[in-house]
PQR file of N, CA, C, O and H, with PARSE charges and radii, in Angstrom:
ATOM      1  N   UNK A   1     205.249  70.398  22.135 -0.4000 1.5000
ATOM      2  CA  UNK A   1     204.919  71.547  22.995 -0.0000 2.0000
ATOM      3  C   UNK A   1     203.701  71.213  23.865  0.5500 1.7000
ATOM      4  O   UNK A   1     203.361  71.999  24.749 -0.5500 1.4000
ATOM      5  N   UNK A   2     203.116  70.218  23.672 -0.4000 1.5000
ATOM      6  CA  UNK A   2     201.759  69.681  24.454 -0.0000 2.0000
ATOM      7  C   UNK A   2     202.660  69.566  26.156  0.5500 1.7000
ATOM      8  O   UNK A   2     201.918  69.432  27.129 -0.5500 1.4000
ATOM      9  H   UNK A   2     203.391  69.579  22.954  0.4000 1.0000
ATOM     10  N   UNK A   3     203.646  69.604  26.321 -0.4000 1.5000
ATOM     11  CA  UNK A   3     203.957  69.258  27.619 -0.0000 2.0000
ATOM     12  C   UNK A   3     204.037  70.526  28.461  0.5500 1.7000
ATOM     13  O   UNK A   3     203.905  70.606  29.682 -0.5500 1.4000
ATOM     14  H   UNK A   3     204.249  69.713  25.531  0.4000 1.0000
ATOM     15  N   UNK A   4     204.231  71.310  27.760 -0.4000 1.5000
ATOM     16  CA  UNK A   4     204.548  72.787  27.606 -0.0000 2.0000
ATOM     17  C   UNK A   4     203.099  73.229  28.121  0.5500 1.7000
ATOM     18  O   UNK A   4     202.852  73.792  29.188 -0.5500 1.4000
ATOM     19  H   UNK A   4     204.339  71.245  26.768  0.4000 1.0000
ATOM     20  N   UNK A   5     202.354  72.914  27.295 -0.4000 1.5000
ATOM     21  CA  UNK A   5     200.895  73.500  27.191 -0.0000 2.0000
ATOM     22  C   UNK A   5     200.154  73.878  28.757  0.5500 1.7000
ATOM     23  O   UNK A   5     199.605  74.925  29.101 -0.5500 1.4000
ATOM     24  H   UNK A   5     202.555  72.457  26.429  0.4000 1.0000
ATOM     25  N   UNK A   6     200.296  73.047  29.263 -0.4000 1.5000
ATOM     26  CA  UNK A   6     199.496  72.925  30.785 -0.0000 2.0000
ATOM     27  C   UNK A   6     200.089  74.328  31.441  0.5500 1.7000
ATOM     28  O   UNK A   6     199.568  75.406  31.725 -0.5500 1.4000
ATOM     29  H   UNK A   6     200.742  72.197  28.983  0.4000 1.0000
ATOM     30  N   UNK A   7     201.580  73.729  31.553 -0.4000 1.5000
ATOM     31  CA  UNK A   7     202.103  74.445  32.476 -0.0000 2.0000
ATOM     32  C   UNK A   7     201.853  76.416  32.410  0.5500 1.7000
ATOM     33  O   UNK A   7     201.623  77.340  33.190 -0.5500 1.4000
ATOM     34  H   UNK A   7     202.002  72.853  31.322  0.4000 1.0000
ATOM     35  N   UNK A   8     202.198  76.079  30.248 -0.4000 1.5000
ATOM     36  CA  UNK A   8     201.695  77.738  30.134 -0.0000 2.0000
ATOM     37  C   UNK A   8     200.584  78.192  30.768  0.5500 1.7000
ATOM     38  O   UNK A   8     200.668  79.248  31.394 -0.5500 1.4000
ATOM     39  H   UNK A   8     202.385  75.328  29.615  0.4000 1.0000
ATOM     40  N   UNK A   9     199.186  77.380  30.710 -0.4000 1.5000
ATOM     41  CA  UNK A   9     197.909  77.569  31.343 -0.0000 2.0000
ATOM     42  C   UNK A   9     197.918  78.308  32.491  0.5500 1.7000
ATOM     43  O   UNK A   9     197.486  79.458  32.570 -0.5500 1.4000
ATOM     44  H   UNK A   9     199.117  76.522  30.201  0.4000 1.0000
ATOM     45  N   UNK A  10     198.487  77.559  33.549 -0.4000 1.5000
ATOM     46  CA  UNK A  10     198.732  77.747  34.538 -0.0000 2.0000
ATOM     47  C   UNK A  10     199.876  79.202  34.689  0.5500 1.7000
ATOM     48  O   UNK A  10     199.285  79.895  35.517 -0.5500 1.4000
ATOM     49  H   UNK A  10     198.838  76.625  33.485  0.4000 1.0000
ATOM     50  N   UNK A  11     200.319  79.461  34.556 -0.4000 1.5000
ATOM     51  CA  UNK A  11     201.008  80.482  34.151 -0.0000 2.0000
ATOM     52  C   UNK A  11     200.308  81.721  34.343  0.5500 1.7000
ATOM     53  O   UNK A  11     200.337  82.628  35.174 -0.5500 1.4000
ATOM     54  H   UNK A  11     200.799  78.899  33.883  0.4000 1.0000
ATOM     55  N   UNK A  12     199.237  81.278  32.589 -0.4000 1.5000
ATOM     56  CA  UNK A  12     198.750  82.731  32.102 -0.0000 2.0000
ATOM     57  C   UNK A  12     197.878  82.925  32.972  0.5500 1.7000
ATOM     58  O   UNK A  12     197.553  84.088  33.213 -0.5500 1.4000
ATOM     59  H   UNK A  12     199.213  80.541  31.914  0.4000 1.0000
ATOM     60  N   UNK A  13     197.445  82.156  33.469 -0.4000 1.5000
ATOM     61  CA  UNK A  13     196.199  82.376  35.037 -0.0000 2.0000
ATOM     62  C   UNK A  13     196.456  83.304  35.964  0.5500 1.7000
ATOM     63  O   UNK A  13     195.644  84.076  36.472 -0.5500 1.4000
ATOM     64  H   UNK A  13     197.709  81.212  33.273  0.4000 1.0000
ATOM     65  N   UNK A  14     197.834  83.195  36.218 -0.4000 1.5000
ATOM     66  CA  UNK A  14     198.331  83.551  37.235 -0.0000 2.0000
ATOM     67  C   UNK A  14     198.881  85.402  36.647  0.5500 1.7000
ATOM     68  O   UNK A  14     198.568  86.398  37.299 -0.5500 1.4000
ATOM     69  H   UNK A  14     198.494  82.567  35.805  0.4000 1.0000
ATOM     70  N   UNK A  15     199.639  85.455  35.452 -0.4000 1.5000
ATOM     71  CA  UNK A  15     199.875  87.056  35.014 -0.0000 2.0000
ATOM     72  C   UNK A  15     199.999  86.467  33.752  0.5500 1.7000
ATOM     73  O   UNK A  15     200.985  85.886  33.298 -0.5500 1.4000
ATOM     74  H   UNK A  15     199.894  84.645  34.923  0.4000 1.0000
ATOM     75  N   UNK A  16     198.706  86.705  33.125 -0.4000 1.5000
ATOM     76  CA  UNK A  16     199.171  87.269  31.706 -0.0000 2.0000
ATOM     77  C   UNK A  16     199.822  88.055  31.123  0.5500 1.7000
ATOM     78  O   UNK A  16     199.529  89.242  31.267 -0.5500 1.4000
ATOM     79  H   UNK A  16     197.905  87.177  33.494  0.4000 1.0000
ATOM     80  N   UNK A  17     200.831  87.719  30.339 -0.4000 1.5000
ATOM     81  CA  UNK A  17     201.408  88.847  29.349 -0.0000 2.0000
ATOM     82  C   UNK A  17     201.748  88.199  28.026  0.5500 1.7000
ATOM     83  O   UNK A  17     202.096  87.042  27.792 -0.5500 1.4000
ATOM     84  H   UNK A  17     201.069  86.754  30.222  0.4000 1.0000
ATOM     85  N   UNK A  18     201.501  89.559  26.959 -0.4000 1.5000
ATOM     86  CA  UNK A  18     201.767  89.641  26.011 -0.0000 2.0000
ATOM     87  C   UNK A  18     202.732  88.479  25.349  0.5500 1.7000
ATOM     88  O   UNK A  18     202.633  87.604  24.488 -0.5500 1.4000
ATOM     89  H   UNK A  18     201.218  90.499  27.149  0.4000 1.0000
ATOM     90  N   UNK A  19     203.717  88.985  26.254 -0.4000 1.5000
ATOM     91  CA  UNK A  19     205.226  87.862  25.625 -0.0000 2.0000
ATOM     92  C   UNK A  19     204.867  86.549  25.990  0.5500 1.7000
ATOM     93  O   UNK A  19     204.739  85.626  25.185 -0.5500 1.4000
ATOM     94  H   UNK A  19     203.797  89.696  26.954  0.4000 1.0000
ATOM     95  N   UNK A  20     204.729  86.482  27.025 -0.4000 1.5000
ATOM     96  CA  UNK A  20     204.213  85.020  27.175 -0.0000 2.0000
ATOM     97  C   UNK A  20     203.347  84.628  25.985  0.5500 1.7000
ATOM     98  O   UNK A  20     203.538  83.453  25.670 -0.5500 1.4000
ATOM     99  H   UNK A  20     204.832  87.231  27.679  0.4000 1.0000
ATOM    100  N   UNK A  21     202.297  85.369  25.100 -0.4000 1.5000
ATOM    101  CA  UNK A  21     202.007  84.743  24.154 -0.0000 2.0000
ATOM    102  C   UNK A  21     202.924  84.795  22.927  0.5500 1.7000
ATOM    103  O   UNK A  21     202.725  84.049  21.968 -0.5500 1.4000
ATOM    104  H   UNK A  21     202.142  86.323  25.355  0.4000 1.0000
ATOM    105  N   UNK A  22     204.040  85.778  22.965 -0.4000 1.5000
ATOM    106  CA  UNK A  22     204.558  85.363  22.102 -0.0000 2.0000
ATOM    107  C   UNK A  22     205.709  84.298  22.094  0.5500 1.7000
ATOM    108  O   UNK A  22     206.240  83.867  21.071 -0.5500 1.4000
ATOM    109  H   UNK A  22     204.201  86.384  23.743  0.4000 1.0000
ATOM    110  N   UNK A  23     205.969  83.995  23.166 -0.4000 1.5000
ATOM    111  CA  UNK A  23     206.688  82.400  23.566 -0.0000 2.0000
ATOM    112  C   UNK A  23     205.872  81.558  22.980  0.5500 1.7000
ATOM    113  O   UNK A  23     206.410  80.666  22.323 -0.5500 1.4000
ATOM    114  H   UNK A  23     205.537  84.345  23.997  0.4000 1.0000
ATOM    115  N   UNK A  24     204.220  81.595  23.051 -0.4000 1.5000
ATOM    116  CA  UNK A  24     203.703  80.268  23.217 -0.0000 2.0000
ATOM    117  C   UNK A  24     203.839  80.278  21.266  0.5500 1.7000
ATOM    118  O   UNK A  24     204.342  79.268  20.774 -0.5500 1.4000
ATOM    119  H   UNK A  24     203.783  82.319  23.585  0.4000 1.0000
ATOM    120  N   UNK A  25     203.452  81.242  20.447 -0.4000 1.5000
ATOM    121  CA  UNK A  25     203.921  81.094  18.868 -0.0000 2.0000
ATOM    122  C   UNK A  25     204.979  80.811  18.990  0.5500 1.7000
ATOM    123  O   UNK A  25     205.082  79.585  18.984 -0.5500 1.4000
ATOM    124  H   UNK A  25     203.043  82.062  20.847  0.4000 1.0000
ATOM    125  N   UNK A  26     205.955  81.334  19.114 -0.4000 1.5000
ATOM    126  CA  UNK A  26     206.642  80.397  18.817 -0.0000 2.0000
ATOM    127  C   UNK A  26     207.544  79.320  19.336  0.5500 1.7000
ATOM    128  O   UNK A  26     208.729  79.104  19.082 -0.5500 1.4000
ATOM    129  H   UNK A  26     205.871  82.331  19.119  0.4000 1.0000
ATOM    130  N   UNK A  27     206.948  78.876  19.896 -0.4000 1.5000
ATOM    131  CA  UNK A  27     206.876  77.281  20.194 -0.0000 2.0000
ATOM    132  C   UNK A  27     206.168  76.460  19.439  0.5500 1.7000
ATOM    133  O   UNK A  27     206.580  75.406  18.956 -0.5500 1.4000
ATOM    134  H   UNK A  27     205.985  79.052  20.103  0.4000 1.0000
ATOM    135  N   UNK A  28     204.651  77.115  19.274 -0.4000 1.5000
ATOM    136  CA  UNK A  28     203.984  76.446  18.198 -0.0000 2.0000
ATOM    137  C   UNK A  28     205.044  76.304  16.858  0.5500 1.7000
ATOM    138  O   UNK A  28     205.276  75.152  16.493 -0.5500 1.4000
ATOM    139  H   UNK A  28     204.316  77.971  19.667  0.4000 1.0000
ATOM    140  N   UNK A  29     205.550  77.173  16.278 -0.4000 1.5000
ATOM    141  CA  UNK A  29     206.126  76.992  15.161 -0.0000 2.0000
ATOM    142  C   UNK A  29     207.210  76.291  14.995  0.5500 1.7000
ATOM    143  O   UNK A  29     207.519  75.604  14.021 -0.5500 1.4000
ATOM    144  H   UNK A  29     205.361  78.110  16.575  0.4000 1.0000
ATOM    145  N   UNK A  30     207.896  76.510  16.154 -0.4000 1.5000
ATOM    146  CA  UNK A  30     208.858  74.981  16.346 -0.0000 2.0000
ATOM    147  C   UNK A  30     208.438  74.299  16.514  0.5500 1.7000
ATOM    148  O   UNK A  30     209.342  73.501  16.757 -0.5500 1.4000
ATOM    149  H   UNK A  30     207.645  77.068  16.945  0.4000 1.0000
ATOM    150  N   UNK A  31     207.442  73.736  16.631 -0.4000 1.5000
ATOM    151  CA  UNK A  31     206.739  71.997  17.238 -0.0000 2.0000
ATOM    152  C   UNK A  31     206.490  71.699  15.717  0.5500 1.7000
ATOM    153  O   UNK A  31     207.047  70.766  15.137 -0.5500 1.4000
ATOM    154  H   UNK A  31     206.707  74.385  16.434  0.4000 1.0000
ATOM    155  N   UNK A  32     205.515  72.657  15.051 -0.4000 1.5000
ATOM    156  CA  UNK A  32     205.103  72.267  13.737 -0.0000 2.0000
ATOM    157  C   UNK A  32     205.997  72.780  12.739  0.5500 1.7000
ATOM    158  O   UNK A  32     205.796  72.542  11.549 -0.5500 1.4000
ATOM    159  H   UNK A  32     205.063  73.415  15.522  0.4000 1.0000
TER
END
């Protein structure tokens, strides 16, 4: 998910939301 990572950055910069963090768990939990 490190490839992932940036792009989310960039992203949440732009409109944070909620879901978007909950994409980024779980992704984490699939990676690990």
């Amino acid at each position: 998910w490190l490839r992932v990572f940036p792009i989310f950055l960039l992203r949440m910069r732009r409109s944070p939301c909620i879901n978007e963090w909950a994409i980024l768990k779980a992704a984490r939990a699939e990676e690990v």
